[in-house]
C-alpha positions in Angstrom: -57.2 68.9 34.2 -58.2 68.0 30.9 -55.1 67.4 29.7 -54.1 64.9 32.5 -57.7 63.1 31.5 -56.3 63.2 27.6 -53.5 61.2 28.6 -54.3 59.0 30.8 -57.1 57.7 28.4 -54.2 57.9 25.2 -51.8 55.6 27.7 -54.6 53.0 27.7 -55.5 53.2 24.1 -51.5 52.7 23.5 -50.9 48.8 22.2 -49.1 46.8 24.5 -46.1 45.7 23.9 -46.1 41.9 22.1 -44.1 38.5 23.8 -41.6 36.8 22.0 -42.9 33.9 20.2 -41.4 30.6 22.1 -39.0 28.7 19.6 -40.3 25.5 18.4 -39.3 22.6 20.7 -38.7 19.9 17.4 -37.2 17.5 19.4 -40.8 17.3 21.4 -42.9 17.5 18.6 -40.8 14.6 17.0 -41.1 12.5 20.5 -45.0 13.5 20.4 -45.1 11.7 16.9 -42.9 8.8 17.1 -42.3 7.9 21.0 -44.8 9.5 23.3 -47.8 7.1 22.1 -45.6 4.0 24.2 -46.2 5.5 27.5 -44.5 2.9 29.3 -45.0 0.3 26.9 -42.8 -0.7 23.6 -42.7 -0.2 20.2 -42.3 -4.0 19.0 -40.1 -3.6 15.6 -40.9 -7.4 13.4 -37.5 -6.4 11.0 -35.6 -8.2 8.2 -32.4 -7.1 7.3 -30.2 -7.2 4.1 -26.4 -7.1 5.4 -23.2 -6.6 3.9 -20.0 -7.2 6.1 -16.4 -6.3 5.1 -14.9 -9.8 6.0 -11.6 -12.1 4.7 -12.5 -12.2 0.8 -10.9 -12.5 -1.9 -10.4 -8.7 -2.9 -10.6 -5.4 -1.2 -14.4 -3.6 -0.6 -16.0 -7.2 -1.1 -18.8 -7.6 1.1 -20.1 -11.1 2.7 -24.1 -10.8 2.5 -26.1 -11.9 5.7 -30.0 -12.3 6.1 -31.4 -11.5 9.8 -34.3 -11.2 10.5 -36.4 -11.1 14.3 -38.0 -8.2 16.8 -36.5 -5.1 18.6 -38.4 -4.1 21.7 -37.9 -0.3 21.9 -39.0 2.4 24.7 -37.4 6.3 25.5 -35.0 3.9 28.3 -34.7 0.6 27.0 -33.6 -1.6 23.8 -34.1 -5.5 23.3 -33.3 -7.7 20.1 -33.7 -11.2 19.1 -32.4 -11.8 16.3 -31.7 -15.3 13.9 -29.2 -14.6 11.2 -29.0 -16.7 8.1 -25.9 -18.2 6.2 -26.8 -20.9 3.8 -27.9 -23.7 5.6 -26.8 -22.4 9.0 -29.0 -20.0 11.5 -27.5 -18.3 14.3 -29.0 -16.4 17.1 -28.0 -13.2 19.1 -29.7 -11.9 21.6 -29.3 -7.7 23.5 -30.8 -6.4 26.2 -29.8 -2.5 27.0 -31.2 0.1 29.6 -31.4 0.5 33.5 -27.8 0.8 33.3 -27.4 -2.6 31.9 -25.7 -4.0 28.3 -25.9 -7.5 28.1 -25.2 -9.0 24.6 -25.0 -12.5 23.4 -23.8 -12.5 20.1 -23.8 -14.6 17.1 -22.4 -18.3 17.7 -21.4 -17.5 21.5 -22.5 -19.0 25.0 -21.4 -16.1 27.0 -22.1 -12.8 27.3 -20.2 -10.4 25.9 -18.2 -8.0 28.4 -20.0 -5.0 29.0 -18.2 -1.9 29.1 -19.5 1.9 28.3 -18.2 1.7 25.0 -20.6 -1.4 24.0 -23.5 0.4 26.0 -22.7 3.6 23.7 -22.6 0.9 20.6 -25.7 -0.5 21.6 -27.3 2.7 21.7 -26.2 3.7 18.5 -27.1 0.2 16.9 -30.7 0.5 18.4 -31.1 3.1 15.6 -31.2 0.4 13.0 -34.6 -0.5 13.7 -35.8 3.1 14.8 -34.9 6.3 16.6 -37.3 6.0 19.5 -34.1 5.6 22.1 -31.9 8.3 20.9 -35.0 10.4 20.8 -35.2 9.6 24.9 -31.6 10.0 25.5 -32.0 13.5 24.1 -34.8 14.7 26.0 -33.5 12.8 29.0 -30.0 14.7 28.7 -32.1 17.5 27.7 -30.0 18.5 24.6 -30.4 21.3 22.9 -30.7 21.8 18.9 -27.9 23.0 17.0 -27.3 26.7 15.7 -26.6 25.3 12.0 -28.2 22.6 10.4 -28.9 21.6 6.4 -32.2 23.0 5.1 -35.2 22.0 6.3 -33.8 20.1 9.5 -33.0 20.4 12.8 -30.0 19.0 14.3 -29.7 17.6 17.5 -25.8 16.1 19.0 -25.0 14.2 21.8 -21.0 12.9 22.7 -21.2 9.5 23.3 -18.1 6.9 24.0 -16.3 6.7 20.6 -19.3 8.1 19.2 -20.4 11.6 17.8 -24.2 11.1 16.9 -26.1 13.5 15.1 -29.7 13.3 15.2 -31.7 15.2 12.8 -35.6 16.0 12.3 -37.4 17.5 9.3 -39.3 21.2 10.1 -42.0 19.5 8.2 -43.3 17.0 10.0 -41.5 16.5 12.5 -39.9 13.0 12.3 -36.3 12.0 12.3 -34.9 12.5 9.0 -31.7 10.5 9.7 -28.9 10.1 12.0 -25.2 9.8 11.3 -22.6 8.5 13.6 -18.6 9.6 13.5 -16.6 7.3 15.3 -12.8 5.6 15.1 -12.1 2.7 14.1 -8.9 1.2 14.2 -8.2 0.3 10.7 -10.4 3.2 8.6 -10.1 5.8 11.1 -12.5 8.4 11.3 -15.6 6.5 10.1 -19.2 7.5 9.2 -22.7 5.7 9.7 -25.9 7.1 8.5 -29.3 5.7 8.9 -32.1 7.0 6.7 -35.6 6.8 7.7 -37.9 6.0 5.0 -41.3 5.3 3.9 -43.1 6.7 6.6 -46.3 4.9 8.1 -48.3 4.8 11.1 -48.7 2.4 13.7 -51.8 3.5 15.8 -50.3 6.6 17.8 -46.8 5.9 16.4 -45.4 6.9 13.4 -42.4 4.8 12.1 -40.5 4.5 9.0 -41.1 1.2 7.5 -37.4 1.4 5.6 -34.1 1.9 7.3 -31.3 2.5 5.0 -27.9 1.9 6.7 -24.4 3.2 5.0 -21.9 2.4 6.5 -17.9 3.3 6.3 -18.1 6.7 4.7 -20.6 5.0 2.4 -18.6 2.2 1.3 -21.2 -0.7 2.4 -24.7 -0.6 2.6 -27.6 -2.2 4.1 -31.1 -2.1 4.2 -33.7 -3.0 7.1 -37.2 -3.6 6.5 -39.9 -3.1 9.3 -42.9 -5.2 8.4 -44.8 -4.6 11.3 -44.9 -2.7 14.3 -47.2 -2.9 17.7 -47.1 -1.3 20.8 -46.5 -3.6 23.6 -46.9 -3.3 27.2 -43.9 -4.9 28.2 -40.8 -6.8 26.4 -39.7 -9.8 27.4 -36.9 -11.0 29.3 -34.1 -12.1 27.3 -30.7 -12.4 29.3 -30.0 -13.0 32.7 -28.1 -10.5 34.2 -25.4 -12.3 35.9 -24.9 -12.3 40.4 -21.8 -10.1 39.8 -22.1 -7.7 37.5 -21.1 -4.2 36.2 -20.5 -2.1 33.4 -16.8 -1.0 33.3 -13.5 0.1 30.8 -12.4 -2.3 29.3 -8.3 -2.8 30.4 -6.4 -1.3 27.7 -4.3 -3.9 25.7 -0.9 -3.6 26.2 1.3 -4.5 23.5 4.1 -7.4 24.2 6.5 -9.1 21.7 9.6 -10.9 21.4 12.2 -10.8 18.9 13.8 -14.0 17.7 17.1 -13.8 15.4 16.0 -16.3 13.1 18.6 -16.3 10.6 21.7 -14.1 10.1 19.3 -11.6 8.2 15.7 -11.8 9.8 14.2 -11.1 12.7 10.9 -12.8 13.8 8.9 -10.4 15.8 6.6 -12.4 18.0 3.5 -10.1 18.6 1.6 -11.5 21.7 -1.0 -9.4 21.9 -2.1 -10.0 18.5 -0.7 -13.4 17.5 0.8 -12.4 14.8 4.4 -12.4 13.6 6.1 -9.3 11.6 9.0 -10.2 9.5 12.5 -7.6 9.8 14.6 -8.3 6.8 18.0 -6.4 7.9 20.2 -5.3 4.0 23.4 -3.7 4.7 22.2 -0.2 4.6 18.3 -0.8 5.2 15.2 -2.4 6.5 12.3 -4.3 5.3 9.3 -5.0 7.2 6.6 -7.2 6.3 3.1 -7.2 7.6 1.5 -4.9 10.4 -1.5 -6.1 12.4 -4.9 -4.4 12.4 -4.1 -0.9 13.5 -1.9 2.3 13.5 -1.0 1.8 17.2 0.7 -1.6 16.3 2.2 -0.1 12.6 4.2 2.6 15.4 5.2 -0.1 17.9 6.7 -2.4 14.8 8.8 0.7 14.0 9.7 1.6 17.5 11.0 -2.1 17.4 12.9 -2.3 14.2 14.7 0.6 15.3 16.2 -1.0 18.1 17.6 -4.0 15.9 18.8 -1.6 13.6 18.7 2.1 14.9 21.1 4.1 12.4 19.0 2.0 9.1 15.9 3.3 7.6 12.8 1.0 6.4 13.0 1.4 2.9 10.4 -1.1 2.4 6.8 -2.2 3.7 5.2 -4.7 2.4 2.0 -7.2 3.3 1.4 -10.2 1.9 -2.4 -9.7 1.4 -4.5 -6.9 1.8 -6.5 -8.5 5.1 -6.0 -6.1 8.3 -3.6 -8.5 9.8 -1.1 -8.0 7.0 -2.2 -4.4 6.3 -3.3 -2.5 9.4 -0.3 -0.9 10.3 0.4 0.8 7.1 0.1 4.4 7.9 2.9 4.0 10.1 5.3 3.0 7.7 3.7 5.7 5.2 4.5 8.3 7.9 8.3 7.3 7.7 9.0 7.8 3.8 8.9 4.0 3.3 7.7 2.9 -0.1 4.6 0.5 0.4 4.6 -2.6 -1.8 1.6 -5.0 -1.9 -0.1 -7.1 -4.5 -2.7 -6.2 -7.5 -5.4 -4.7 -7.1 -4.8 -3.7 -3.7 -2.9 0.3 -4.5 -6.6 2.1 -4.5 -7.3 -0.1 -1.2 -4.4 1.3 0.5 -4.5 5.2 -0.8 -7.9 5.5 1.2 -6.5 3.9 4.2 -3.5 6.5 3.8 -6.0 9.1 3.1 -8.4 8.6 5.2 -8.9 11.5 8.1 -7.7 10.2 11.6 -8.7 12.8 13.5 -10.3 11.7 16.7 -7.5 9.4 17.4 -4.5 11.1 15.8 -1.7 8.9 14.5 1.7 10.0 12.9 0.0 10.8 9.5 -2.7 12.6 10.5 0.0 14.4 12.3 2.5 15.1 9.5 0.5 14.1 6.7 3.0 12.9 3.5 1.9 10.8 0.0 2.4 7.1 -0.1 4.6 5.5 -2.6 3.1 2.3 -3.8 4.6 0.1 -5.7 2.7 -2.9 -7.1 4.4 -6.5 -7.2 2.6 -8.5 -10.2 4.6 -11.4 -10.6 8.0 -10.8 -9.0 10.2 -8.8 -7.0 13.8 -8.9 -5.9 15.3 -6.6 -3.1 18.8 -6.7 -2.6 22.1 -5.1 -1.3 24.7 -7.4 -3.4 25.1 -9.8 -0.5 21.8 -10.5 0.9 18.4 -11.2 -1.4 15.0 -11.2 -0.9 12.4 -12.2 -3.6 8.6 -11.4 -3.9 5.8 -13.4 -5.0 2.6 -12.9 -6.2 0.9 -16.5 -6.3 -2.7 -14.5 -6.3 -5.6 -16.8 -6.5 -3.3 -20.0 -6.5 -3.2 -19.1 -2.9 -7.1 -19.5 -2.2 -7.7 -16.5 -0.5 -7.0 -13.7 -2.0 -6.3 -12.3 -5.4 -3.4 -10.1 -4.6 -1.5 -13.2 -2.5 2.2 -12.3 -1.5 5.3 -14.7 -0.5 8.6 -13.9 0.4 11.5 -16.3 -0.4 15.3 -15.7 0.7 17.7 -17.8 -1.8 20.5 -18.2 0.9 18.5 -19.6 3.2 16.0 -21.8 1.9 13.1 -20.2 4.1 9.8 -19.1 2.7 7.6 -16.8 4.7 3.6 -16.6 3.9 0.5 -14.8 6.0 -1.3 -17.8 6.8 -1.6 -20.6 4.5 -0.6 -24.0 5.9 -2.0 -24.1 9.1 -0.8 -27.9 9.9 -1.8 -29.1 13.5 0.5 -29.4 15.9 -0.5 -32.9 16.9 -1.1 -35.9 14.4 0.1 -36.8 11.4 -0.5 -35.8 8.2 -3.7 -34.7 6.8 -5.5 -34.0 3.7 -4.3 -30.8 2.1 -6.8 -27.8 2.4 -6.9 -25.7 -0.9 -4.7 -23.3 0.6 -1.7 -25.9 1.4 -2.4 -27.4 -1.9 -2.0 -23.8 -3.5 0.9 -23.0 -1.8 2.8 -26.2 -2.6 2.1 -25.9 -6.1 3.2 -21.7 -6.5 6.9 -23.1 -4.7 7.1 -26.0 -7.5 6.2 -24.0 -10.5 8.6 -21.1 -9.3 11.0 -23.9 -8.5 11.8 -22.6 -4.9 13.9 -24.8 -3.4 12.5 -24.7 0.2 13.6 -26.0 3.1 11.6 -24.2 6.2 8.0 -22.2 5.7 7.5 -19.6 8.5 3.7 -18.4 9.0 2.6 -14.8 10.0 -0.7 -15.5 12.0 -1.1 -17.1 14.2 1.7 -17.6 16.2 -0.1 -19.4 19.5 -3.4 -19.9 19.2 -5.4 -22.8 17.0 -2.6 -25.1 17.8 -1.1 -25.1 14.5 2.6 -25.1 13.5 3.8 -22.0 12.7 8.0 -22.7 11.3 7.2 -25.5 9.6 9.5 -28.4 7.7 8.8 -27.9 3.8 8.9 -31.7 3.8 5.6 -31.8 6.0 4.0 -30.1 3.2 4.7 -32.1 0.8 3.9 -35.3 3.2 0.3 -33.4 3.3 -0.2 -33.6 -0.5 0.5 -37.2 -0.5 -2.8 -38.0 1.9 -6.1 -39.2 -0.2 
């Protein structure tokens, strides 16, 4: 009996066994800091930005430089901008309105809305994160995501799978607000391609805390920007912006079918007419081989410009690439022709430009190199260049800055038969007479007289339908241009 007393009062005196601590729920904590104070109001972002855009200059990785400035309207469901943007003495004005299953964007310089389509609603999304994380931070809890097993030191990482979008959101253990958030996704000419925004200079805003700096890389770090929050409040409701339209929806955008023709323009070459694009790719056929000059804008049209050479020529390789300047119209295609063994050849300056577009990963949209990777062979044309097979002759040109566009300017003269072919230089209108030269016709006309080229027909690469310019052009109607006062 004592014995059963002794153990009965040694089983209560015995510690019970201790719970599991709960993990930290950082994603909360980080809502809790900088979203939950909205309720079902806003944060209203007053932002300037510093922006640098990749656009047609005059040499590769030169950025056109943009001022913006307006507000972004911000809840866990909803995003809203109006913006003005600034370009020497012009303003333009774009305005966004995303949520409620809804993407309606105006942008810069247009009267209609843009077509709405899960891949600008994912874009959108993404873009929102310019001005702060607040709707990523929603999505997340809404889709109820959980944090990652590995993330760098001190942070937690949180992904969701978007449309063309891999976003990464992650929050410091510290104090629990977003750190940064990086972006993968494809783009057609740089391939696997990756944004990061970096939140900085943390304030607070009554029950918000928000970071007053947003540092933006873009392109695996090649351009930069910087947005500057200089005020925030918190709203209880954003104002209407767009007007959804009577019939509307959010749906795939129809893929774009590629469609050309091929016109035998001289014994030799081979004008093929890309619709799709507007562009025109020149086939030069030699007795044993091919050159092909200028690809439009993506790997997808680089593989159909092969596909399509081969059946002019099946049993003859492409020895030869080459694009008259290093814009993606000219250029885009390149890793197609890399893929093949064909020796790239472009203007100065341009060889660096190209090795990273050979190099660069591909891996959420495979192409042939990312496939069956292989180095390029680049050759660099400086002054001149002469292809031939001992009957037929091409020659190379590098008029650079004469042409006023570019510094590593390309043009492509055939001997035999008087024709010149250029990327996009003369652009005279269809209907009218002559006109005053533009710096490019001028530069053009005076690279033929001081090679002495004795020209008879110019062909143009882009465009081909659109802008209702000539695009096989008398020589003479250049020259009747540089007569006009």
């Amino acid at each position: 009996m004592k014995f059963l007393v002794f153990l009965c009062v040694s089983l209560l005196v015995l510690p019970l066994p201790l719970r599991a601590a709960r993990p930290t729920d950082h994603l909360e904590k980080c809502w809790q800091q900088q979203g939950a104070g909205l309720k079902d109001g806003y944060a209203a972002f007053s932002y300037r930005e510093l922006a640098n855009e990749l656009e047609h200059s005059q040499y590769p990785w030169q950025t056109t430089a943009y001022e913006k400035k307006g507000t972004a309207w911000l809840s866990a469901q909803r995003y809203l901008r109006l913006d003005t943007l600034t370009q020497g003495p012009k303003t333009y004005y774009s305005r966004t309105q995303v949520g409620g299953g809804e993407v309606l964007v105006q942008d810069y310089g247009e009267n209609q809305l843009a077509a709405a389509t899960p891949e600008r609603l994912a874009a959108q999304l993404v873009a929102s994160a310019r001005y702060s994380p607040v709707l990523l931070l929603g999505y997340l809890r809404e889709q109820k995501v959980a944090a990652q097993a590995q993330a760098p030191a001190g942070l937690v990482s949180y992904r969701t799978q978007l449309p063309n979008a891999l976003v990464t959101v992650l929050i410091r253990k510290a104090d629990h607000v977003v750190a940064h958030v990086t972006v993968l996704s494809h783009d057609e000419l740089f391939g696997d391609v990756l944004t990061t925004f970096a939140y900085q200079d943390y304030t607070r805003a009554g029950p918000l805390r928000y970071a007053r700096t947003v540092a933006v890389a873009k392109i695996n770090g090649q351009v930069h920007d910087t947005v500057t929050v200089r005020s925030l409040t918190v709203v209880a409701a954003a104002p209407a912006l767009l007007a959804r339209p009577a019939v509307y929806e959010v749906a795939a955008a129809k893929p774009v079918l590629p469609v050309s023709t091929v016109e035998h323009f001289r014994p030799n070459l081979y004008l093929l007419n890309l619709q799709h694009t507007d562009d025109r790719v020149l086939i030069v056929e030699f007795r044993d081989f091919l050159v092909v000059a200028e690809a439009p804008l993506s790997s997808e049209n680089g593989e159909y410009i092969v596909r399509e050479a081969r059946k002019i020529a099946p049993t003859k390789p492409i020895k030869y690439f080459v694009f008259g300047h290093y814009h993606p119209h000219y250029l885009g295609g390149l890793r197609a022709f890399v893929a093949r063994g064909a020796t790239i050849l472009g203007g100065p300056g341009t060889a660096a430009y190209a090795r990273y577009l050979t190099q660069a990963p591909h891996t959420l949209q495979p192409d042939s190199l990312q496939r069956r990777p292989r180095p390029m062979v680049f050759e660099e044309v400086t002054t001149s260049k002469t292809i031939t097979d001992g009957q037929f002759t091409m020659q190379i040109h590098c008029i650079g800055k004469q042409s006023a566009h570019t510094n590593d300017y390309l043009i492509y003269y055939f001997p035999s038969e008087k024709v010149l072919f250029e990327d996009d230089l003369v652009w005279i209108k269809q209907q009218g007479g002559p006109r005053k030269p533009s710096a490019r016709q001028a530069g053009l006309y005076q690279a033929v007289q001081a090679l002495q080229l004795p020209v008879d027909t110019v062909v143009q690469s882009w465009p081909v339908a659109d802008y209702g310019v000539k695009t096989i052009i008398p020589f003479r109607e250049l020259e009747q241009a540089m007569q006009v006062k």
